[in-house]
TORDREN-750095 format. One line per 8 residues: their letters; for each residue x, y, z of N, C-alpha, C, O. Coordinates in nm, 4 decimals. Example, Ala and Ser with C-alpha at 12.3 -4.5 7.8 and 13.67 -1.06 7.14 Angstrom:
% residues 2
AS	1.3190:-0.5690:0.7800:1.2300:-0.4500:0.7800:1.3200:-0.3300:0.7800:1.4236:-0.3319:0.8465 | 1.2850:-0.2250:0.7080:1.3670:-0.1060:0.7140:1.2900:0.0030:0.7870:1.3409:0.1138:0.8039 .
% end
This chain:
% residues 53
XXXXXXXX	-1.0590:-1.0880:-2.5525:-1.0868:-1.0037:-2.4376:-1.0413:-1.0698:-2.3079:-1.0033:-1.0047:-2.2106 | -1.0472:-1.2017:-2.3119:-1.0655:-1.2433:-2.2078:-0.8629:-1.2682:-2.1822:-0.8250:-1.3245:-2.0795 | -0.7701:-1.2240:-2.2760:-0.6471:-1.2796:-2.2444:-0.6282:-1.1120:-2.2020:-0.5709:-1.1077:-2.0932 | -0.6442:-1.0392:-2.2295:-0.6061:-0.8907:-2.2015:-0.6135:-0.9211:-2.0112:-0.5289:-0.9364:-1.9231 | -0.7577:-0.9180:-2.0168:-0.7737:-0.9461:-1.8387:-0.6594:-1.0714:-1.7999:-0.5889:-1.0543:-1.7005 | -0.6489:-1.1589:-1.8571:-0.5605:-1.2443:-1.7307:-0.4040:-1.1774:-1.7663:-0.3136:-1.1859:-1.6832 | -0.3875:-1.1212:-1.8777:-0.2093:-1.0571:-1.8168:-0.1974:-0.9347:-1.7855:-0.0906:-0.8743:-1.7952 | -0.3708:-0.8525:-1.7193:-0.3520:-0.7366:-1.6599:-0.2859:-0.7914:-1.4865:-0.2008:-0.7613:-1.4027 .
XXXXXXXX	-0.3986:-0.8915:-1.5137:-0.4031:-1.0053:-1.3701:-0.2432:-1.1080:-1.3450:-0.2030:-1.1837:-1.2566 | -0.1925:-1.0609:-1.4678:-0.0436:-1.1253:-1.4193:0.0443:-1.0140:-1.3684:0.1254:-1.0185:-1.2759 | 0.0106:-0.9070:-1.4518:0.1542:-0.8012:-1.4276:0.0965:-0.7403:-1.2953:0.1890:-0.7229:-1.2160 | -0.0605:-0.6906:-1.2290:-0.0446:-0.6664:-1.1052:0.0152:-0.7561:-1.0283:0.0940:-0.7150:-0.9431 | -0.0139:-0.9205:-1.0445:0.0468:-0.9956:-0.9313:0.2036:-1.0069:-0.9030:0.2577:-1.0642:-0.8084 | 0.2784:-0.9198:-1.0363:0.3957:-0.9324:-1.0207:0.4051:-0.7920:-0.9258:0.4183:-0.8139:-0.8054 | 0.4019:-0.7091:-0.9505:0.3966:-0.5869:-0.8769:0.3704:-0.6073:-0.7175:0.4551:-0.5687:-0.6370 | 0.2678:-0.6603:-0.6814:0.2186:-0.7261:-0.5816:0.3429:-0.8258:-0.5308:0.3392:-0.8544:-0.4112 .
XXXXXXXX	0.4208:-0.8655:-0.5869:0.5345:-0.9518:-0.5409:0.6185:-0.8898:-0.5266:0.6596:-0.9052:-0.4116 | 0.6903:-0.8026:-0.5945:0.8076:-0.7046:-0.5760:0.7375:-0.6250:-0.4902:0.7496:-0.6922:-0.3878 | 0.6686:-0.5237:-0.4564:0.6187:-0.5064:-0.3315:0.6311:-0.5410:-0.2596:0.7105:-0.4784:-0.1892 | 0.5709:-0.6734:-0.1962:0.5737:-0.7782:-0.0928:0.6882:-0.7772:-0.0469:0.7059:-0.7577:0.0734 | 0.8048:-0.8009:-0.1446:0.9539:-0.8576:-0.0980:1.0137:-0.7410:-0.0749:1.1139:-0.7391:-0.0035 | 0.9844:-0.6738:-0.1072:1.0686:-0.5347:-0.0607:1.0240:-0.4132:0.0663:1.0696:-0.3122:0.1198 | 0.9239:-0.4873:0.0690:0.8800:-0.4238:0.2363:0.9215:-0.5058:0.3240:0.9542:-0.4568:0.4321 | 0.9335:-0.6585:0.3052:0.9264:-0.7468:0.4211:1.1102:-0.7027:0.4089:1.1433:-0.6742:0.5240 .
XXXXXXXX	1.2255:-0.6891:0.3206:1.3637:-0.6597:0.3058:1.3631:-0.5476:0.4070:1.4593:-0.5439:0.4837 | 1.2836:-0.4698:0.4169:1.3119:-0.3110:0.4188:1.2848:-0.3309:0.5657:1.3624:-0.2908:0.6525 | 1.1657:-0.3977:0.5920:1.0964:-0.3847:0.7474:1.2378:-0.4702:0.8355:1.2910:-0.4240:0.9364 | 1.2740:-0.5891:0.7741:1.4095:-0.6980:0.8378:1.4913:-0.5617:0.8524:1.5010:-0.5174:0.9668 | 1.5553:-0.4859:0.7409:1.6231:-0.3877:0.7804:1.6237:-0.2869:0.8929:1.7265:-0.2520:0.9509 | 1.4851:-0.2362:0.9239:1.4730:-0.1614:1.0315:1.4651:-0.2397:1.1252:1.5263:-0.1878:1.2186 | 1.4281:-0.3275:1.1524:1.4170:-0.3911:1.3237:1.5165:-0.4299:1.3212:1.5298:-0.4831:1.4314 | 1.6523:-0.4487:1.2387:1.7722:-0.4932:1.2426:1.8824:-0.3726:1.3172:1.9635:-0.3854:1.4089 .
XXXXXXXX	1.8378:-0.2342:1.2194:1.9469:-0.0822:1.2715:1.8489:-0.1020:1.4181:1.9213:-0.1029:1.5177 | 1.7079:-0.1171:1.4483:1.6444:-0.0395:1.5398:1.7444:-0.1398:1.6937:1.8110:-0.0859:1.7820 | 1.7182:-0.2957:1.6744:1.7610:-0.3485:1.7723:1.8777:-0.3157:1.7669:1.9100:-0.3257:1.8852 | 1.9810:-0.2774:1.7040:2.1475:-0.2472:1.7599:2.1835:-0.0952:1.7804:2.2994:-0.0538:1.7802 | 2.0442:0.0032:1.8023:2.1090:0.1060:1.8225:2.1186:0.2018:1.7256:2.1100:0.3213:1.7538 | 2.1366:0.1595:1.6072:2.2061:0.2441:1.4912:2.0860:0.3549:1.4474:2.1456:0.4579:1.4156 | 1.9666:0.3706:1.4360:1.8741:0.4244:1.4323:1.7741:0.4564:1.5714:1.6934:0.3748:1.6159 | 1.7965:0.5796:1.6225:1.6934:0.6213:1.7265:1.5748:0.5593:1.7932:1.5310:0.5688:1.9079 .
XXXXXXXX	1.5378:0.4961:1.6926:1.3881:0.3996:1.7179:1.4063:0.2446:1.7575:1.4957:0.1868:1.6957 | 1.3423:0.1779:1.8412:1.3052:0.0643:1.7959:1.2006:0.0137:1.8396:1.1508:0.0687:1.9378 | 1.1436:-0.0874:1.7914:1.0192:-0.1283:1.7666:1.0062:-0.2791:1.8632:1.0697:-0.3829:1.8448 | 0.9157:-0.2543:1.9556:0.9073:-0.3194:2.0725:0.8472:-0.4826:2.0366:0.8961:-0.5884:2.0764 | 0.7360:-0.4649:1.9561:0.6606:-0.5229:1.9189:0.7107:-0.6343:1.8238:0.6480:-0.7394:1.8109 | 0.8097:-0.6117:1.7670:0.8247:-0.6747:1.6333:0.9865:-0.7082:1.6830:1.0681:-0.7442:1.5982 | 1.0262:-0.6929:1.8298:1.1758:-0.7264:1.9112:1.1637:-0.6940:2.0278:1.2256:-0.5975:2.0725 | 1.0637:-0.7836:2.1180:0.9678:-0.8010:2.2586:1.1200:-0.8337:2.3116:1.1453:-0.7608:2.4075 .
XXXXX	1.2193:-0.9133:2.2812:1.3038:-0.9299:2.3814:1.4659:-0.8098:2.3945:1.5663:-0.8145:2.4654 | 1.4120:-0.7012:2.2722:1.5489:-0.6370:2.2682:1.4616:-0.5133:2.3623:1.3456:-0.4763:2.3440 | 1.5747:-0.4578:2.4833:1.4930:-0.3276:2.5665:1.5505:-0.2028:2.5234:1.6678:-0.1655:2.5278 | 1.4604:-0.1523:2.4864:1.4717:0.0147:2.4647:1.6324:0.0694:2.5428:1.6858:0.0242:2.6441 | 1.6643:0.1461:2.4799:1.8174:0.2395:2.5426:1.7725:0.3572:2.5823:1.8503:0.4406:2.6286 .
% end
């Protein structure tokens, strides 16, 4: 019983990792289009020194 629980407890933590890395990829991506323009938005907070167009 007790091995069932630790590789339920492995495969969420993998999930939990591919997650992780693919938001923090995705988020680098947007403050990347946002500071050069290429996307309408950008995000002040997270690129205090790039100024709005």
């Amino acid at each position: 019983m007790l091995a069932k629980r630790g590789q339920l407890g492995f495969i969420e933590f993998k999930y939990f990792i591919v997650g992780l890395i693919i938001g923090i990829v995705i988020g680098l991506v947007l403050i990347y289009l946002g500071s050069k323009g290429i996307i309408p938005f950008s995000i002040p907070f997270a690129c205090p020194a790039v100024k709005p167009v």
